[in-house]
PDB file of N, H, CA, C and O in Angstrom:
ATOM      1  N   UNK A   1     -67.671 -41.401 -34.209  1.00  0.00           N
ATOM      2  CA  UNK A   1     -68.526 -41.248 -33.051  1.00  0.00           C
ATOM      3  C   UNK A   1     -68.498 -42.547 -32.234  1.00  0.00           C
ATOM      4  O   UNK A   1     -68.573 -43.605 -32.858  1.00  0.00           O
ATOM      5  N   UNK A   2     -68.390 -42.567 -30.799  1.00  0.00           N
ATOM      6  H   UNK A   2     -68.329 -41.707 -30.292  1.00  0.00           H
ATOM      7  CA  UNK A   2     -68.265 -43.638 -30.358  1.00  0.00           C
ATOM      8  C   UNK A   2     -69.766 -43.752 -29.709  1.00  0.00           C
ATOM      9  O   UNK A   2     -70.469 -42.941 -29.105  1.00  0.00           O
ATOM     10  N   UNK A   3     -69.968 -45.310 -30.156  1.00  0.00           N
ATOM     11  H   UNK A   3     -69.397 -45.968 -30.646  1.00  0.00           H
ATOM     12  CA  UNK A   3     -71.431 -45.877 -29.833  1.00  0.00           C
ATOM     13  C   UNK A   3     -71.789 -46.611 -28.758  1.00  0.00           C
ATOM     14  O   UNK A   3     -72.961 -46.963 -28.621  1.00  0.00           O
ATOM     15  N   UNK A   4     -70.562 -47.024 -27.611  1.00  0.00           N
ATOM     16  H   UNK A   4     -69.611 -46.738 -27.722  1.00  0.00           H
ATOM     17  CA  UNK A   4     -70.460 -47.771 -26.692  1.00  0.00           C
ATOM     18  C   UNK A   4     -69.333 -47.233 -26.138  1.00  0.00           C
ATOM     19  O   UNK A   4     -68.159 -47.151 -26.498  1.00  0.00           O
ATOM     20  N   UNK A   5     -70.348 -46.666 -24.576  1.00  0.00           N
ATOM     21  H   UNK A   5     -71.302 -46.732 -24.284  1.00  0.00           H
ATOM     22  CA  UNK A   5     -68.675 -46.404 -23.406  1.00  0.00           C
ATOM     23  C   UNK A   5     -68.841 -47.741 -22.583  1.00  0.00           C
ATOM     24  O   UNK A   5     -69.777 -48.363 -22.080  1.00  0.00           O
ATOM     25  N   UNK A   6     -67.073 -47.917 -22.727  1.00  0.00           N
ATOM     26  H   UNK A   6     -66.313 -47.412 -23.135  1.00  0.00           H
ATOM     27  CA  UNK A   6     -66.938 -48.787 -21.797  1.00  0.00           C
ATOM     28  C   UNK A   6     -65.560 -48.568 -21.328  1.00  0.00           C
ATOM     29  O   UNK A   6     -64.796 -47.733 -21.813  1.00  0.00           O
ATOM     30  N   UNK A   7     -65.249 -49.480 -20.218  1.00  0.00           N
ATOM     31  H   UNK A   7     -65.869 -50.159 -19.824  1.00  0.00           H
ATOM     32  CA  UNK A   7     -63.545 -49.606 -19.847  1.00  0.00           C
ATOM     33  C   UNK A   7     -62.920 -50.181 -20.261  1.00  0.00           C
ATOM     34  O   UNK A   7     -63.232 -51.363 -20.117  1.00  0.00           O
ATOM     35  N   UNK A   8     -61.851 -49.990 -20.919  1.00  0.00           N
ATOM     36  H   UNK A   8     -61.597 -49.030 -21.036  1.00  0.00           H
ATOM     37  CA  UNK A   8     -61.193 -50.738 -21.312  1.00  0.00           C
ATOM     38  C   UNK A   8     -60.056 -51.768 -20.656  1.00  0.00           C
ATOM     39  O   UNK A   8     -58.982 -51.166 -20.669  1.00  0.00           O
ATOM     40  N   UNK A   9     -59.937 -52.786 -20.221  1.00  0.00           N
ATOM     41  H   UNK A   9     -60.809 -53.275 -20.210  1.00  0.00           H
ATOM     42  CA  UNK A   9     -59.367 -53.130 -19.084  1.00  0.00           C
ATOM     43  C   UNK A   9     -58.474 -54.496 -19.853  1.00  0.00           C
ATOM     44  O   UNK A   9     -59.060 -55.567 -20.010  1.00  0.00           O
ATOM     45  N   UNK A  10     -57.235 -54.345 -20.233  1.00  0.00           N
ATOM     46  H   UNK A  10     -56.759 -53.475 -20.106  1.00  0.00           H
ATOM     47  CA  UNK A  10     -56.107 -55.347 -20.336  1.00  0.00           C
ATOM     48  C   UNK A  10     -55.553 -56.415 -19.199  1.00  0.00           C
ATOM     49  O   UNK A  10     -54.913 -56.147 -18.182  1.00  0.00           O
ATOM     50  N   UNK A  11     -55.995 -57.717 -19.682  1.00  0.00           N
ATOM     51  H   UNK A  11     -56.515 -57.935 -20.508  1.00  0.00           H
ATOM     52  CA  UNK A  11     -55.287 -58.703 -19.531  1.00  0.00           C
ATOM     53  C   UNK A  11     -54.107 -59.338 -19.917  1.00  0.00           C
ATOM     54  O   UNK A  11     -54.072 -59.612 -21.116  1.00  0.00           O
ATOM     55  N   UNK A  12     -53.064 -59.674 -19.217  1.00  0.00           N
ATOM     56  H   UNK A  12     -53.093 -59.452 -18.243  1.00  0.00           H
ATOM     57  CA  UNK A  12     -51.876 -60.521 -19.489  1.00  0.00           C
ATOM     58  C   UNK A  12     -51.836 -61.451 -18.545  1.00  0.00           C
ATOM     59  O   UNK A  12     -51.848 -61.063 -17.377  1.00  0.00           O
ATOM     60  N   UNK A  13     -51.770 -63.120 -18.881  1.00  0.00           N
ATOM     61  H   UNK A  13     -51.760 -63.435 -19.830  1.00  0.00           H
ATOM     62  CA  UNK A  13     -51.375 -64.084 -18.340  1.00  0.00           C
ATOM     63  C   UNK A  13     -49.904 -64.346 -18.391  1.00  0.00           C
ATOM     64  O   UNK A  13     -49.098 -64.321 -19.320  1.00  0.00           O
ATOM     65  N   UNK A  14     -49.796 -64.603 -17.127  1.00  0.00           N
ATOM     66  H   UNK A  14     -50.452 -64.623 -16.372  1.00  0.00           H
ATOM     67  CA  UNK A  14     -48.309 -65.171 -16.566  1.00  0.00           C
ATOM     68  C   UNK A  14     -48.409 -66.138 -15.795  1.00  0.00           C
ATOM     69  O   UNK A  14     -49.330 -66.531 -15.079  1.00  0.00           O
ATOM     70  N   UNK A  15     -47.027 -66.632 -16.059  1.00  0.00           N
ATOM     71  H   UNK A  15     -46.279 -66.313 -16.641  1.00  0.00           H
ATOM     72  CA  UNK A  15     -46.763 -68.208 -15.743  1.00  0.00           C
ATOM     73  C   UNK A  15     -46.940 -68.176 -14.176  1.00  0.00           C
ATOM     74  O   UNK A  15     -47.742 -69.029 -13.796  1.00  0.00           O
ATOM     75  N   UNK A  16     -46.536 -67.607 -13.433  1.00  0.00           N
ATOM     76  H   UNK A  16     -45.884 -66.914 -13.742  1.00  0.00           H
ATOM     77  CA  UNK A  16     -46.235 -67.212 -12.196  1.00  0.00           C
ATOM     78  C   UNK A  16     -46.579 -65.974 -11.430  1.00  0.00           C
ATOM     79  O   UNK A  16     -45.853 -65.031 -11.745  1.00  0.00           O
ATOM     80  N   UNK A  17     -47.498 -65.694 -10.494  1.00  0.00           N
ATOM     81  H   UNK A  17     -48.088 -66.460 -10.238  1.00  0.00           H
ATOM     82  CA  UNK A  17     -47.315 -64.285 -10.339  1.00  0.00           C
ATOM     83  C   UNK A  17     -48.145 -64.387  -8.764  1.00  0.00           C
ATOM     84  O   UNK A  17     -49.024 -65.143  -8.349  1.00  0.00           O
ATOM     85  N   UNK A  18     -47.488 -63.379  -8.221  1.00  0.00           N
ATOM     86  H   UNK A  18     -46.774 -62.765  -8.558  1.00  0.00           H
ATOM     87  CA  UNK A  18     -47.787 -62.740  -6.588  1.00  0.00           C
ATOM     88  C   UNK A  18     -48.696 -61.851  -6.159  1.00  0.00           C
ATOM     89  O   UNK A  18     -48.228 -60.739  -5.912  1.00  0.00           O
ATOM     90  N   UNK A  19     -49.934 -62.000  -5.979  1.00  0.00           N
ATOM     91  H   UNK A  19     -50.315 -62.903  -6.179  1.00  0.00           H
ATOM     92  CA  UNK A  19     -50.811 -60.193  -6.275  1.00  0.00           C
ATOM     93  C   UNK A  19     -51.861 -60.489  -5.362  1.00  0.00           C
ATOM     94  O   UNK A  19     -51.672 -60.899  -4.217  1.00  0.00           O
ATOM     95  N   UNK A  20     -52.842 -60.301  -5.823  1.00  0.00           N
ATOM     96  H   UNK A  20     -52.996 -59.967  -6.753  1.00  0.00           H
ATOM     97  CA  UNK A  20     -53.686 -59.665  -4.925  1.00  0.00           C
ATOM     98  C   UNK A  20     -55.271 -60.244  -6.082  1.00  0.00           C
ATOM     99  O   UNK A  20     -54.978 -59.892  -7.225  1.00  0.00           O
ATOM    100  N   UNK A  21     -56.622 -60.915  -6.089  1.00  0.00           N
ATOM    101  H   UNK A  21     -56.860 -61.201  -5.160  1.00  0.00           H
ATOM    102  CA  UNK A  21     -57.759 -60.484  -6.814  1.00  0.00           C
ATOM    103  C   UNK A  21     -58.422 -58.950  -6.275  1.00  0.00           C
ATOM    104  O   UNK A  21     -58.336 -58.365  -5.196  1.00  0.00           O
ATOM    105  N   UNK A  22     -59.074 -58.633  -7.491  1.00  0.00           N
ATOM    106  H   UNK A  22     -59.145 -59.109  -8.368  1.00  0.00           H
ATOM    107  CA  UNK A  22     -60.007 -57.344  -7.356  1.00  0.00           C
ATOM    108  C   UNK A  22     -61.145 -57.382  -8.207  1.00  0.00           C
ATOM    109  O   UNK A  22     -61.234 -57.733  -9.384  1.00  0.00           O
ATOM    110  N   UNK A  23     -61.963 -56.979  -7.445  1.00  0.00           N
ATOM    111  H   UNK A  23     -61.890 -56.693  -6.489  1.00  0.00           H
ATOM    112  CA  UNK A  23     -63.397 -56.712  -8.190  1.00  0.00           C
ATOM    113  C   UNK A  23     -63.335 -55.542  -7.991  1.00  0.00           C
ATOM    114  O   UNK A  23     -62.983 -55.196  -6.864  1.00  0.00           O
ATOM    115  N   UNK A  24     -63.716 -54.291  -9.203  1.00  0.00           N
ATOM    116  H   UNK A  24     -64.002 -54.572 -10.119  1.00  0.00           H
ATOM    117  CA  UNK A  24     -64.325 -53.257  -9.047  1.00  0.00           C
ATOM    118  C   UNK A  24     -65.132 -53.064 -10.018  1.00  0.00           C
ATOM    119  O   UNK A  24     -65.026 -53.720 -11.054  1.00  0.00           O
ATOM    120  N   UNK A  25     -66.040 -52.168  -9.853  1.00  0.00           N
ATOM    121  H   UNK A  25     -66.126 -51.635  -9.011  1.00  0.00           H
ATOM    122  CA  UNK A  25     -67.401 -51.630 -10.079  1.00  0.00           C
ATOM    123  C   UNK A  25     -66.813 -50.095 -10.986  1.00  0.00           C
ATOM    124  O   UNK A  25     -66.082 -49.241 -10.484  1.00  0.00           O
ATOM    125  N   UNK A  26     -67.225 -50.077 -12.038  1.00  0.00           N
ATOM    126  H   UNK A  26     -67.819 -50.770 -12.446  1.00  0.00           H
ATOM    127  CA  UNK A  26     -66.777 -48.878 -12.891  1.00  0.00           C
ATOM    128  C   UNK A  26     -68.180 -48.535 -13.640  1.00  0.00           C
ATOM    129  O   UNK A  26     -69.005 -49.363 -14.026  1.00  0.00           O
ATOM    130  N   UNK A  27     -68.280 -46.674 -13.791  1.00  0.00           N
ATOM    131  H   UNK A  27     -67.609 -46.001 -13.478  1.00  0.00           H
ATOM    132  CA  UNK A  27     -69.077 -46.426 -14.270  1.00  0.00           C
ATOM    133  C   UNK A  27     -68.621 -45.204 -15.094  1.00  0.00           C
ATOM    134  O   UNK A  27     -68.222 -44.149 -14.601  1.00  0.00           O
ATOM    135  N   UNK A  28     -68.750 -45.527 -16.664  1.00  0.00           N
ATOM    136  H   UNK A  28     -69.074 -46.384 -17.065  1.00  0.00           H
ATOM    137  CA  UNK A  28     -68.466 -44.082 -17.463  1.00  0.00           C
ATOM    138  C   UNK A  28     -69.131 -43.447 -17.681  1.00  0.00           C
ATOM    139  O   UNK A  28     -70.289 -43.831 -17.841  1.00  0.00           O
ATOM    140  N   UNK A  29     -68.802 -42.155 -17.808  1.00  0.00           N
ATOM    141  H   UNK A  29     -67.861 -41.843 -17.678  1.00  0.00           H
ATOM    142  CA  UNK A  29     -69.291 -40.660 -18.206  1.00  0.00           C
ATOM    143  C   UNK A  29     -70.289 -41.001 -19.177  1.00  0.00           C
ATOM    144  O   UNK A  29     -69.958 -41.550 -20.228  1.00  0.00           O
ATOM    145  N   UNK A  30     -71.798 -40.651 -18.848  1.00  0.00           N
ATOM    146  H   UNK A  30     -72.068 -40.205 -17.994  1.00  0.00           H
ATOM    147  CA  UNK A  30     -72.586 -41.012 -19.820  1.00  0.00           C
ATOM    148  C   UNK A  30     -73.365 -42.363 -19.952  1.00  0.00           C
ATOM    149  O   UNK A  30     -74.344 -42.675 -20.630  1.00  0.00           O
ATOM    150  N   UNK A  31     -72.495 -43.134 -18.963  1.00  0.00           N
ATOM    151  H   UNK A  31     -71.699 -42.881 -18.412  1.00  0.00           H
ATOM    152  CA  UNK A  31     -74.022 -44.712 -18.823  1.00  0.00           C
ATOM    153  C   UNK A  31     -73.982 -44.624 -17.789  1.00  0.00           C
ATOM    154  O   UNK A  31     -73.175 -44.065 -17.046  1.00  0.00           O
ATOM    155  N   UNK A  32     -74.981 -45.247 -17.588  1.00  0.00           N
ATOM    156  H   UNK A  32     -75.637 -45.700 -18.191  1.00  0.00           H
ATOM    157  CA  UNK A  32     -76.290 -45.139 -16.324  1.00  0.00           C
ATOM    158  C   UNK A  32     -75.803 -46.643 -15.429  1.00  0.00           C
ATOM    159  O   UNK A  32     -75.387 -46.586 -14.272  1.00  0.00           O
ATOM    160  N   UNK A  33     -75.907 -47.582 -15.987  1.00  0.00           N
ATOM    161  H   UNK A  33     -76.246 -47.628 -16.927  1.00  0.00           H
ATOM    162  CA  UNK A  33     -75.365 -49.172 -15.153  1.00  0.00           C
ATOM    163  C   UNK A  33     -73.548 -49.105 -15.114  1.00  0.00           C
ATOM    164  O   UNK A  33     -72.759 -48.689 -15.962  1.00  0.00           O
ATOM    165  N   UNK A  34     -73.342 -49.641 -13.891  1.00  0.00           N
ATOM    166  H   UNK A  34     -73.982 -49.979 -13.202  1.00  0.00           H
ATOM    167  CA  UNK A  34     -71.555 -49.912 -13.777  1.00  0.00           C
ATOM    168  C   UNK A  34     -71.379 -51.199 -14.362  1.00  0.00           C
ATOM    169  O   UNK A  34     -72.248 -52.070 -14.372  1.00  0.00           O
ATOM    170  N   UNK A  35     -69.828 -51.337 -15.023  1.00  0.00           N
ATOM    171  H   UNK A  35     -69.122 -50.629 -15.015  1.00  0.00           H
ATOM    172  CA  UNK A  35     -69.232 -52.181 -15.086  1.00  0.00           C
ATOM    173  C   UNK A  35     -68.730 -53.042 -14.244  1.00  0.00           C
ATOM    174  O   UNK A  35     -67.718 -52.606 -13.696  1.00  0.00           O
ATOM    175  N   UNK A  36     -69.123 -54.380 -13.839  1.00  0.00           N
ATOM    176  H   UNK A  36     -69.946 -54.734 -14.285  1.00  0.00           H
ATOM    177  CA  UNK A  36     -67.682 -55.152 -13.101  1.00  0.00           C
ATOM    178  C   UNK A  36     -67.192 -56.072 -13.190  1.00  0.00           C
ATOM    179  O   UNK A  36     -67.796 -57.130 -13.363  1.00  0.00           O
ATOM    180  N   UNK A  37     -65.559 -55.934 -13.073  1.00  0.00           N
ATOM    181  H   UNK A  37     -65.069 -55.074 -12.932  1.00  0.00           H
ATOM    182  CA  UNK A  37     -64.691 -56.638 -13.694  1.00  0.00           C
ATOM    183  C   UNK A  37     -64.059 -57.110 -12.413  1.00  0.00           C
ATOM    184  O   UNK A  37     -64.196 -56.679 -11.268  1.00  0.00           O
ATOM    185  N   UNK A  38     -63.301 -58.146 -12.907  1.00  0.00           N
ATOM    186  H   UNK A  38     -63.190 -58.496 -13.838  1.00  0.00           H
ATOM    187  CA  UNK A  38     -63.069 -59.019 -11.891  1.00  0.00           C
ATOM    188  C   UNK A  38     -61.217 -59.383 -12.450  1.00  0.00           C
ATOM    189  O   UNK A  38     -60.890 -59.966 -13.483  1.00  0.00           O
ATOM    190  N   UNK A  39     -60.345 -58.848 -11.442  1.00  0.00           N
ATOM    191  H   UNK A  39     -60.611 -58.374 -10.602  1.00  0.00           H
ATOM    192  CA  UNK A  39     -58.671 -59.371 -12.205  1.00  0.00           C
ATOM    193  C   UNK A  39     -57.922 -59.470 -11.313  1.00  0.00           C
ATOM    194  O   UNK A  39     -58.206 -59.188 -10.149  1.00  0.00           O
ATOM    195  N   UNK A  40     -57.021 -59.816 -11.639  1.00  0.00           N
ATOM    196  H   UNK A  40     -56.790 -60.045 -12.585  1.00  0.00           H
ATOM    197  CA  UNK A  40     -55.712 -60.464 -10.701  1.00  0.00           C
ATOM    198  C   UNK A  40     -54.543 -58.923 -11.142  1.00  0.00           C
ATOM    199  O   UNK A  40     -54.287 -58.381 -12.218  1.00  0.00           O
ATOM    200  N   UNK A  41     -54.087 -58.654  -9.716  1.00  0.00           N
ATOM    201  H   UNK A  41     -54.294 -59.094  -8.842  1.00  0.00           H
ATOM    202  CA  UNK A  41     -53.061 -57.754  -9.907  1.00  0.00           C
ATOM    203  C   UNK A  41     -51.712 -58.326  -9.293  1.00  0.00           C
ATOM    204  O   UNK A  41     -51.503 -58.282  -8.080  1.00  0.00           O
ATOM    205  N   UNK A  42     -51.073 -58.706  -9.933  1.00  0.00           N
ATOM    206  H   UNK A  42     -51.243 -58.742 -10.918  1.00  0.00           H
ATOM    207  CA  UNK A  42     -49.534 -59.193  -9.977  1.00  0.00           C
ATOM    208  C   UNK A  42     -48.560 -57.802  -8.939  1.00  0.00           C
ATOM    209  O   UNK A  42     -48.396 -56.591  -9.089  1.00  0.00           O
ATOM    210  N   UNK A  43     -48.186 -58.658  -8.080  1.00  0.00           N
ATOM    211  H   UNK A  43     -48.318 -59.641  -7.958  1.00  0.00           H
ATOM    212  CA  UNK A  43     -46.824 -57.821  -7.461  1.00  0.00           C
ATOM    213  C   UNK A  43     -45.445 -58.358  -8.225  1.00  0.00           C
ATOM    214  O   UNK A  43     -44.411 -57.848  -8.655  1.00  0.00           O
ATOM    215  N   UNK A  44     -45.973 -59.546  -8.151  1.00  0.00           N
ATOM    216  H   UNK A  44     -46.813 -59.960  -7.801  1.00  0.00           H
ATOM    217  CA  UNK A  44     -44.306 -60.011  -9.177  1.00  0.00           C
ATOM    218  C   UNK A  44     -45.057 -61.274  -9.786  1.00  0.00           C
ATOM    219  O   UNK A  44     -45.756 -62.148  -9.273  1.00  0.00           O
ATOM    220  N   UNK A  45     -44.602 -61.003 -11.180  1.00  0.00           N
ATOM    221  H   UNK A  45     -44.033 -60.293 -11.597  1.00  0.00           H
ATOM    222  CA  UNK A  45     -45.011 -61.484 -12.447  1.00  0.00           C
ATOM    223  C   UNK A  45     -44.347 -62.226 -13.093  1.00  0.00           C
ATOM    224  O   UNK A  45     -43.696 -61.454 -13.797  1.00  0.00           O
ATOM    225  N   UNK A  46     -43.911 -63.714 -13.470  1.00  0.00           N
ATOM    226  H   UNK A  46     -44.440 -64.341 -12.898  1.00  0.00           H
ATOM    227  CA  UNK A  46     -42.477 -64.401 -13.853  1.00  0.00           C
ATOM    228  C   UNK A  46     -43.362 -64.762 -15.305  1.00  0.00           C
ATOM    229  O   UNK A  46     -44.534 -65.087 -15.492  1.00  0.00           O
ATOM    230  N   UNK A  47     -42.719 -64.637 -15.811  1.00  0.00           N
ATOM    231  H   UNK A  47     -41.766 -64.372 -15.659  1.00  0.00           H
ATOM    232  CA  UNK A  47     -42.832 -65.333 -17.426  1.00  0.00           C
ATOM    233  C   UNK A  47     -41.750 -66.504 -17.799  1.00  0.00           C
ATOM    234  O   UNK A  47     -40.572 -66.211 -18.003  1.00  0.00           O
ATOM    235  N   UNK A  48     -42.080 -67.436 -17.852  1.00  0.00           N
ATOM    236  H   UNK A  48     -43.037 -67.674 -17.687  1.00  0.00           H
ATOM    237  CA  UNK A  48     -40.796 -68.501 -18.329  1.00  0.00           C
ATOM    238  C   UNK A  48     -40.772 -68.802 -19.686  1.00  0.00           C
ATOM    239  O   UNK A  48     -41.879 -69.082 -20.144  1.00  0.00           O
ATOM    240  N   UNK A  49     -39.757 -68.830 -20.534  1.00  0.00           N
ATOM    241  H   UNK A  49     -38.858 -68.602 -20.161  1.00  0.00           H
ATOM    242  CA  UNK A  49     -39.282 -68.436 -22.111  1.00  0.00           C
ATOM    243  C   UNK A  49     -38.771 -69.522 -22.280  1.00  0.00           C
ATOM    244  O   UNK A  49     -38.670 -69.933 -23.436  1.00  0.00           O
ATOM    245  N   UNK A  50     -38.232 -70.420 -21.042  1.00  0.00           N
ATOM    246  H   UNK A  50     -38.315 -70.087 -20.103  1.00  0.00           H
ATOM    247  CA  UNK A  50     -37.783 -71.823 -21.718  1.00  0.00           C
ATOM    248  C   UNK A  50     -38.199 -73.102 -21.258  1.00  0.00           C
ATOM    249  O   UNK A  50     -39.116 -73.201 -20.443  1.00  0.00           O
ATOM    250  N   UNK A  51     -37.524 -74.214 -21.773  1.00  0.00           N
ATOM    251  H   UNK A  51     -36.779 -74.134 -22.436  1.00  0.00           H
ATOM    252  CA  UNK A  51     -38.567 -75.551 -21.169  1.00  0.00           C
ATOM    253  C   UNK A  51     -38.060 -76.159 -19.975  1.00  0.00           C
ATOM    254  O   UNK A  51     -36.849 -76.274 -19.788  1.00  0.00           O
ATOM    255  N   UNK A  52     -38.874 -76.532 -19.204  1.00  0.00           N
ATOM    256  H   UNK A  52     -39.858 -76.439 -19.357  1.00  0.00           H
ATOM    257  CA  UNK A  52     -38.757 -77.060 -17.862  1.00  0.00           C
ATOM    258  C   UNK A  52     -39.090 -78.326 -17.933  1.00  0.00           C
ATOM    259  O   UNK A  52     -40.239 -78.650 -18.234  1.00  0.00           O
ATOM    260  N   UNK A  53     -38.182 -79.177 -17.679  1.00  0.00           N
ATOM    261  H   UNK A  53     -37.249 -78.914 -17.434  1.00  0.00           H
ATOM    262  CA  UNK A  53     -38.377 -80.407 -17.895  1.00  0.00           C
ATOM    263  C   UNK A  53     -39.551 -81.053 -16.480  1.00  0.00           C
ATOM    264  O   UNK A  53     -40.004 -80.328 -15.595  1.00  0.00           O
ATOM    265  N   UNK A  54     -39.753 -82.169 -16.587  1.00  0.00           N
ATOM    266  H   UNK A  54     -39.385 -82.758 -17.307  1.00  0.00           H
ATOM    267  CA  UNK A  54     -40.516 -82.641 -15.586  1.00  0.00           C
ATOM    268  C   UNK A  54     -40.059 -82.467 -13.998  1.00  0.00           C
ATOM    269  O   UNK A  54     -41.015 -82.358 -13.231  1.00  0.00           O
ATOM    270  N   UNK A  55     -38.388 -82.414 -13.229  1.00  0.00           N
ATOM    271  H   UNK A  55     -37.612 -82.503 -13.853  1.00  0.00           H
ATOM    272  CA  UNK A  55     -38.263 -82.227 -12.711  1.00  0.00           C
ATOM    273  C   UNK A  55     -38.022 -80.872 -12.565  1.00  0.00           C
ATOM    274  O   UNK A  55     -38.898 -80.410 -11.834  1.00  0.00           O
ATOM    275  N   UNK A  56     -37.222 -80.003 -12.932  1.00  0.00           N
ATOM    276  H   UNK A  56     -36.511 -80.379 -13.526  1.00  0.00           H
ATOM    277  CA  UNK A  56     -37.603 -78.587 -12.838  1.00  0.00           C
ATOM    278  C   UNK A  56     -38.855 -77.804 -12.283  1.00  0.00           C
ATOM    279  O   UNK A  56     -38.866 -76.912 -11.434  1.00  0.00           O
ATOM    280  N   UNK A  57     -40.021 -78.423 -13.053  1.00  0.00           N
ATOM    281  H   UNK A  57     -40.012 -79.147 -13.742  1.00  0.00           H
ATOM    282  CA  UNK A  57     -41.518 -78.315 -12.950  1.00  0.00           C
ATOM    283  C   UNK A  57     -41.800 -78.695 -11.180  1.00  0.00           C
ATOM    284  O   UNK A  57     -42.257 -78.103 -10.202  1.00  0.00           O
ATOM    285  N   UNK A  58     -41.381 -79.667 -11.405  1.00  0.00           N
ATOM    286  H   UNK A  58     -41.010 -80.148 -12.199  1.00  0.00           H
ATOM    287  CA  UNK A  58     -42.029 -79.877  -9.660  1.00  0.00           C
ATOM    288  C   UNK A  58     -41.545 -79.149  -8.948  1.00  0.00           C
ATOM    289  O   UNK A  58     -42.178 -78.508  -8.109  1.00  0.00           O
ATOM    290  N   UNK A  59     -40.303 -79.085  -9.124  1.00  0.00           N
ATOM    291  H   UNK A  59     -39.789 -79.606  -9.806  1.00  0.00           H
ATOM    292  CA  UNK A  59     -39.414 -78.214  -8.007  1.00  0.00           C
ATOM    293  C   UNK A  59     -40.031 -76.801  -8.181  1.00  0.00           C
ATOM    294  O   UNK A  59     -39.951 -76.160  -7.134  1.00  0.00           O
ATOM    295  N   UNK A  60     -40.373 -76.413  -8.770  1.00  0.00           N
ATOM    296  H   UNK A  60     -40.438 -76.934  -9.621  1.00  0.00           H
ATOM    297  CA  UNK A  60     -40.753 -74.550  -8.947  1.00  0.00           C
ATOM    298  C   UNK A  60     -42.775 -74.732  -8.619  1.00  0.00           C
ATOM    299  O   UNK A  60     -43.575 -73.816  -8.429  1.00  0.00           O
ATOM    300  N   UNK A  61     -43.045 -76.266  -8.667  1.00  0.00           N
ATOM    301  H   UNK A  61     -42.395 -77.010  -8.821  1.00  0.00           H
ATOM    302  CA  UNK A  61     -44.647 -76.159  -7.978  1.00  0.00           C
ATOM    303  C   UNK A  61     -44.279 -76.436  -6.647  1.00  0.00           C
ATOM    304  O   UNK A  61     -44.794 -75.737  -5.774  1.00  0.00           O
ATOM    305  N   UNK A  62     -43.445 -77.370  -6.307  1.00  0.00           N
ATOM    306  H   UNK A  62     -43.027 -77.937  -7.016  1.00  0.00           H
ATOM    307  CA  UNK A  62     -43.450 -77.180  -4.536  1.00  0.00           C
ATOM    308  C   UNK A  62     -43.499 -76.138  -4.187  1.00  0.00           C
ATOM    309  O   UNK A  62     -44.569 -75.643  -3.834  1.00  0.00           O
ATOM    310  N   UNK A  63     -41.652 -75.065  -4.165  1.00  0.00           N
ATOM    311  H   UNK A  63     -40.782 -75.468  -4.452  1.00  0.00           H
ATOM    312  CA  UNK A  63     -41.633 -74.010  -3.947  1.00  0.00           C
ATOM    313  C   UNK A  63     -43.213 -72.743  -4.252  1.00  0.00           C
ATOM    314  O   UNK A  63     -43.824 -72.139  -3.371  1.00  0.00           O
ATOM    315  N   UNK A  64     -43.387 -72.716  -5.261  1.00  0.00           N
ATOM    316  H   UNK A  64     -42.891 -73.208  -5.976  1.00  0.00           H
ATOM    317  CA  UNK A  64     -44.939 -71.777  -4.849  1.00  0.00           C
ATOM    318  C   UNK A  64     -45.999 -72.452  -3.794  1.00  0.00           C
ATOM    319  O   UNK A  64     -46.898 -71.878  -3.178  1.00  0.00           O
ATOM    320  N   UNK A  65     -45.662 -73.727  -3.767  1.00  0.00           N
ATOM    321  H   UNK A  65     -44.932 -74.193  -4.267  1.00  0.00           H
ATOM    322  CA  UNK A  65     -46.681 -74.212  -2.916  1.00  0.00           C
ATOM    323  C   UNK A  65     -46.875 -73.352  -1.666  1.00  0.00           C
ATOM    324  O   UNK A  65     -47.841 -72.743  -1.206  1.00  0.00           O
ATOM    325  N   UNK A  66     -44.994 -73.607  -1.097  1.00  0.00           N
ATOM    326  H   UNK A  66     -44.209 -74.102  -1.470  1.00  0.00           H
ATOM    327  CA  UNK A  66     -44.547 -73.209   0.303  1.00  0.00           C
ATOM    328  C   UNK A  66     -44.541 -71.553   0.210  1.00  0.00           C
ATOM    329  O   UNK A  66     -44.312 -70.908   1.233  1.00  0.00           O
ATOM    330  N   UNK A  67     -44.810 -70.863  -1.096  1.00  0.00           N
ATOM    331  H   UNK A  67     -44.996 -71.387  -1.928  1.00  0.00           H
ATOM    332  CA  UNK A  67     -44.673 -68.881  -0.666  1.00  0.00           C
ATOM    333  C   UNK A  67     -46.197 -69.020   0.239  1.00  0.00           C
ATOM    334  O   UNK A  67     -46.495 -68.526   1.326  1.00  0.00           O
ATOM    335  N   UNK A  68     -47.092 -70.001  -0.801  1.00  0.00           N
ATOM    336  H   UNK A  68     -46.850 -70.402  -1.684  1.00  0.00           H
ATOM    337  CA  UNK A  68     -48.641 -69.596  -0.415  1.00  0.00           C
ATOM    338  C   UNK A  68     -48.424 -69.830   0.706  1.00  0.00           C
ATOM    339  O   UNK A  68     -48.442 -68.739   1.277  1.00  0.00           O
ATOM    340  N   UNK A  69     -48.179 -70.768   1.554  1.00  0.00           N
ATOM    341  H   UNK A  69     -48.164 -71.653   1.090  1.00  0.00           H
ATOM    342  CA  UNK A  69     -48.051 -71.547   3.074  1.00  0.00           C
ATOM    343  C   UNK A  69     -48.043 -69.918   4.107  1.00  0.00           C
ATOM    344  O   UNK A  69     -48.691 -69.282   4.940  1.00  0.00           O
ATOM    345  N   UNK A  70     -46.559 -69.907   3.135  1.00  0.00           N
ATOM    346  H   UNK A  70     -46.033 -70.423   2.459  1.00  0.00           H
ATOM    347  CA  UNK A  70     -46.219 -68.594   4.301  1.00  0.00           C
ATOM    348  C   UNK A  70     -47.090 -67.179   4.201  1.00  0.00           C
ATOM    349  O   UNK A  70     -47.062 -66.434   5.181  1.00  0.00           O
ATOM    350  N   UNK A  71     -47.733 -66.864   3.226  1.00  0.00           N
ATOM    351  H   UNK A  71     -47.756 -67.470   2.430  1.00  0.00           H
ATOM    352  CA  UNK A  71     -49.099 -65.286   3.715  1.00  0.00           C
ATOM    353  C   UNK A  71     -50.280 -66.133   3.610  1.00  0.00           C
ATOM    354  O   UNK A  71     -51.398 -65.661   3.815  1.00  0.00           O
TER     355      UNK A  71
END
């Protein structure tokens, strides 16, 4: 028997990612107060698997610097 409705709502952190924040307001079948959750939705999502040395690193923080610049 389940004793608590709620949403279930998955997180994954990434190294890098392009999206959008969202707050929404959720309410399940059966409780009375909404949920709200607050997340980041990724359009493009980079995961990096290997090591970036100190210069590497800067070079890939400038560059995001300059995507944000441009929207």
């Amino acid at each position: 028997m389940v004793s608590v409705l709620n949403a279930l709502i998955e997180i994954k952190d990434h190294d890098f990612s392009i999206g959008c924040s969202v707050t929404a307001s959720i309410t399940c079948r059966g409780v009375e107060e909404p949920e709200v959750h607050e997340w980041d939705i990724p359009a493009v999502g980079i995961e990096c698997k290997t090591y970036l040395d100190k210069t590497m690193l800067q070079n890939v923080s400038t560059a995001a610097d300059q995507l944000k610049k441009k929207t």
